[in-house]
PyMOL commands that place a pseudoatom at each C-alpha (Angstrom):
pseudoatom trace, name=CA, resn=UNK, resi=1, chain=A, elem=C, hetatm=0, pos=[-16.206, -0.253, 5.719]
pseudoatom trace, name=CA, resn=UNK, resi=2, chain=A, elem=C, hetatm=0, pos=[-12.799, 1.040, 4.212]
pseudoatom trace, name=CA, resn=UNK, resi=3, chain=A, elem=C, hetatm=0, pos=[-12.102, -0.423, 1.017]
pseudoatom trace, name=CA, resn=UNK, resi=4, chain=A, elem=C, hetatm=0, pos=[-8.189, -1.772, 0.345]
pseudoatom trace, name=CA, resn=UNK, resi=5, chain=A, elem=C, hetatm=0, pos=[-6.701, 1.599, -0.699]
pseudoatom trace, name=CA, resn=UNK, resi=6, chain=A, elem=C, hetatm=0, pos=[-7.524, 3.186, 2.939]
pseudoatom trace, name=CA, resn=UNK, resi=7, chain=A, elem=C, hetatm=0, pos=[-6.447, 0.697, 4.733]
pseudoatom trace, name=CA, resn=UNK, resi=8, chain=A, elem=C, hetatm=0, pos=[-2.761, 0.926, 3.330]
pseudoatom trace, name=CA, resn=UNK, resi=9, chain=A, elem=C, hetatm=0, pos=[-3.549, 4.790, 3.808]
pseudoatom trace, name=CA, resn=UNK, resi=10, chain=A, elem=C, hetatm=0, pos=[-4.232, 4.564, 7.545]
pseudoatom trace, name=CA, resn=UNK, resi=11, chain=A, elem=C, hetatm=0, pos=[-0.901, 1.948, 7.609]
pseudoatom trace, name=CA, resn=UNK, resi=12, chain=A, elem=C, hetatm=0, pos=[0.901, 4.733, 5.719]
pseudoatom trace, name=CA, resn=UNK, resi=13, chain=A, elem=C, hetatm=0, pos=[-0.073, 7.432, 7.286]
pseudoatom trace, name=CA, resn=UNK, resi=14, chain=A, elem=C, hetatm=0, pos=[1.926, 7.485, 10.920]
pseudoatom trace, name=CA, resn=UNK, resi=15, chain=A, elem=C, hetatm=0, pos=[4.830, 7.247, 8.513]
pseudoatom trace, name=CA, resn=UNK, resi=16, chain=A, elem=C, hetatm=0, pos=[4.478, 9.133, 5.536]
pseudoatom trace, name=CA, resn=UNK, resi=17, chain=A, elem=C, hetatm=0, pos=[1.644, 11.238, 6.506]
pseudoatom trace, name=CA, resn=UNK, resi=18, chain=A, elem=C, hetatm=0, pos=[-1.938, 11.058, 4.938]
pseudoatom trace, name=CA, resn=UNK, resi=19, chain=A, elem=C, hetatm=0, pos=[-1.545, 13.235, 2.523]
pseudoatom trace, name=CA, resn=UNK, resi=20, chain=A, elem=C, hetatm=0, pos=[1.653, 11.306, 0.991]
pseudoatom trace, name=CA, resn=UNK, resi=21, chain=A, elem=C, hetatm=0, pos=[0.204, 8.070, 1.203]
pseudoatom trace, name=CA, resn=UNK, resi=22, chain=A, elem=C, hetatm=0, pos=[-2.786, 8.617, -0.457]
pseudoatom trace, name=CA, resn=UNK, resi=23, chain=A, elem=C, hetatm=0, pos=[-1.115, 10.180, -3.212]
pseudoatom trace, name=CA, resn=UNK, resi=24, chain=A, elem=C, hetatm=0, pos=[1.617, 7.118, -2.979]
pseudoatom trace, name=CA, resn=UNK, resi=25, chain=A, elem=C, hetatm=0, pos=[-1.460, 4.938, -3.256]
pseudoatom trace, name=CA, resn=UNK, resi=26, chain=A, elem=C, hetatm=0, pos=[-2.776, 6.038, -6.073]
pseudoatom trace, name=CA, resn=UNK, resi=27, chain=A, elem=C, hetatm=0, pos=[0.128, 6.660, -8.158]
pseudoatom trace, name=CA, resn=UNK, resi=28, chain=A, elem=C, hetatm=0, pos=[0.820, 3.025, -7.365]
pseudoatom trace, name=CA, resn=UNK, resi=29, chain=A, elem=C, hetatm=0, pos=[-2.506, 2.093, -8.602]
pseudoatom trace, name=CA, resn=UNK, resi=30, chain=A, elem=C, hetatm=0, pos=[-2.122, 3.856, -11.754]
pseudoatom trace, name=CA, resn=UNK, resi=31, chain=A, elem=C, hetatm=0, pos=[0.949, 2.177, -12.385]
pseudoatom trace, name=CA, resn=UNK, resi=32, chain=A, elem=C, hetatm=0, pos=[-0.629, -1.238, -11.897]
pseudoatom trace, name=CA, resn=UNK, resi=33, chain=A, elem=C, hetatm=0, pos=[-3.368, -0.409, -14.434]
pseudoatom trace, name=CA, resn=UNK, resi=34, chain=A, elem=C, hetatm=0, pos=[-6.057, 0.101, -11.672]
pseudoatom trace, name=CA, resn=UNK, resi=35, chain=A, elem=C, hetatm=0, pos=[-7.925, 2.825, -9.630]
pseudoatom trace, name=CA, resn=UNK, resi=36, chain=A, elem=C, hetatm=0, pos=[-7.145, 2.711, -5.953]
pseudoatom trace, name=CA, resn=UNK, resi=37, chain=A, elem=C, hetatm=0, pos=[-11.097, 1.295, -5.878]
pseudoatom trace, name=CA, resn=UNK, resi=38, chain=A, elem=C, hetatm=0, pos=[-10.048, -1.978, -7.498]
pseudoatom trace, name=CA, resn=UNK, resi=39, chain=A, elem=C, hetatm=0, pos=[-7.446, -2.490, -5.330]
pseudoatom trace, name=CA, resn=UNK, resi=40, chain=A, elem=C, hetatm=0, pos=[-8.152, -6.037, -3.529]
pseudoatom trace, name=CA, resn=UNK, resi=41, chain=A, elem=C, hetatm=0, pos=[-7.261, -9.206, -2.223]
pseudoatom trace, name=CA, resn=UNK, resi=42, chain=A, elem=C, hetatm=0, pos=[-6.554, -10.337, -5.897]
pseudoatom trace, name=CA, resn=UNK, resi=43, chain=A, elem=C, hetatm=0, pos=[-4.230, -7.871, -6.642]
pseudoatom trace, name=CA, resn=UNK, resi=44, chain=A, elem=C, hetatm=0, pos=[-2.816, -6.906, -3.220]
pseudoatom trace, name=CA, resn=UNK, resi=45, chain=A, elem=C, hetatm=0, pos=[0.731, -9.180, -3.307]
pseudoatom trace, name=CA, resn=UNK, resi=46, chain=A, elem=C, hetatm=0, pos=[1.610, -7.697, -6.501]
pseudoatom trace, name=CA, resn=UNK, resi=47, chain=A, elem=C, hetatm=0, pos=[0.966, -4.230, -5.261]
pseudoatom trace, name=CA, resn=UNK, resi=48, chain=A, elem=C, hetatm=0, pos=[3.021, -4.723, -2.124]
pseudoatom trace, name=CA, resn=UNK, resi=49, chain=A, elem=C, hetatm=0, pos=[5.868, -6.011, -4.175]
pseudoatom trace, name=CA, resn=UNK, resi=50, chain=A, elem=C, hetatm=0, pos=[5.664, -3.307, -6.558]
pseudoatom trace, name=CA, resn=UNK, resi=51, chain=A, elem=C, hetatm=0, pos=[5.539, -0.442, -3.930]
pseudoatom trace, name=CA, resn=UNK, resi=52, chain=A, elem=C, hetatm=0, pos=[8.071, -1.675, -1.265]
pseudoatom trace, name=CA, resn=UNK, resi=53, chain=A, elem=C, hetatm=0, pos=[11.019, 0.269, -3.157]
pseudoatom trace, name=CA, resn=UNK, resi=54, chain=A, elem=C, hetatm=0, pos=[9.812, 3.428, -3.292]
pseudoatom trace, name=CA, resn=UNK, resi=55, chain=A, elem=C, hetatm=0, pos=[8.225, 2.618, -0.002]
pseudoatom trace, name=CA, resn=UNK, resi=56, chain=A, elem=C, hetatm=0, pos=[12.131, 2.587, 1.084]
pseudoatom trace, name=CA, resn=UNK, resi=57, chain=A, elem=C, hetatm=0, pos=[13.127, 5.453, -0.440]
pseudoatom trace, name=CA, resn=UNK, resi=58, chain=A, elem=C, hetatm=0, pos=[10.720, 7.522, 2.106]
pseudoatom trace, name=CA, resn=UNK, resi=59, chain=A, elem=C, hetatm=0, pos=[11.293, 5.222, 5.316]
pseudoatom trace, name=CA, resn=UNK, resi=60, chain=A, elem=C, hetatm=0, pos=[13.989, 2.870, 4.570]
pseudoatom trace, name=CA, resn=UNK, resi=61, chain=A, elem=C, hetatm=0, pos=[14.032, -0.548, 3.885]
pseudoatom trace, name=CA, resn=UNK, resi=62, chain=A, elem=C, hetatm=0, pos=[13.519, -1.688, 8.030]
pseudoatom trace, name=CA, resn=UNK, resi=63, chain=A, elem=C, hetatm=0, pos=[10.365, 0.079, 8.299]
pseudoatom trace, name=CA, resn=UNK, resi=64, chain=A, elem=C, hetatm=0, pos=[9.453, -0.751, 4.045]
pseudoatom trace, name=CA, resn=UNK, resi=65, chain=A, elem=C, hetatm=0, pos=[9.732, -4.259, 5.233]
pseudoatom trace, name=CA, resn=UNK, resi=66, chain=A, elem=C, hetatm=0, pos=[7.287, -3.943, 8.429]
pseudoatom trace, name=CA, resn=UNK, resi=67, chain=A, elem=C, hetatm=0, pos=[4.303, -2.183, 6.338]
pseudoatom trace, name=CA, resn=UNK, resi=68, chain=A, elem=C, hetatm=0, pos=[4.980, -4.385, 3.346]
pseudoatom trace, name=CA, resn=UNK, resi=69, chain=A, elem=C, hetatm=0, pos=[3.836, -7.247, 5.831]
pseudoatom trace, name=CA, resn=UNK, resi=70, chain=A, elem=C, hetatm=0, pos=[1.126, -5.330, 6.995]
pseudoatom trace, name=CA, resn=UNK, resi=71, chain=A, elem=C, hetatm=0, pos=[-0.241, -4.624, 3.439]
pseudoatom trace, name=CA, resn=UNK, resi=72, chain=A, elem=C, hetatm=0, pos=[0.218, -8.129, 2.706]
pseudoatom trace, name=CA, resn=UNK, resi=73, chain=A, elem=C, hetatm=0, pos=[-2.051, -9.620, 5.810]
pseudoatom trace, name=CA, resn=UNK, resi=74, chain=A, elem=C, hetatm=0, pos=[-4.778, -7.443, 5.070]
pseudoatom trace, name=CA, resn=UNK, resi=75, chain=A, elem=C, hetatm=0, pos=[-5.338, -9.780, 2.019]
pseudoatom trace, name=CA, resn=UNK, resi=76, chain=A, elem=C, hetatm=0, pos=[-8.555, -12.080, 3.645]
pseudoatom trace, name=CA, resn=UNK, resi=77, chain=A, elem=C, hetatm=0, pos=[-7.788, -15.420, 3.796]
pseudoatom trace, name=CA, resn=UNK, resi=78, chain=A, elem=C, hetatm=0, pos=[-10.576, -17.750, 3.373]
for i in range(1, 78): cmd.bond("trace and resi %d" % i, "trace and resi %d" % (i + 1))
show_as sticks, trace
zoom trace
């Protein structure tokens, strides 16, 4: 199964394209303290939050907004 970092990737991807978003991913990571591995439910708000800016920068803030929320409900509610 894909751990949290792919799945934004395969979000990302259609819009950035794959090689962009897992570079975006990671960077974001490193910025948070963390490799994309230990990227998870715990931490995946705060890394939405934290990457919907640049996020907007790339596809502007209408389509930041929709994969923001996408990011967001791939946290596992229990």
């Amino acid at each position: 199964m894909d751990n949290t970092a792919d799945k934004i990737i395969h979000i990302l991807t259609p819009v950035i394209g794959s090689g962009l978003a897992a570079s975006a991913v990671n960077m974001q990571c490193k910025k948070m303290g963390i490799t994309s591995e230990a990227l998870s439910d715990c931490n995946l708000f705060e890394f939405a939050q934290l990457f919907k800016k640049p996020l907007a920068i790339f596809a502007g803030e209408k389509i930041a907004s929709d994969i923001i929320n996408q990011i967001i409900n791939l946290q596992q509610y229990p």
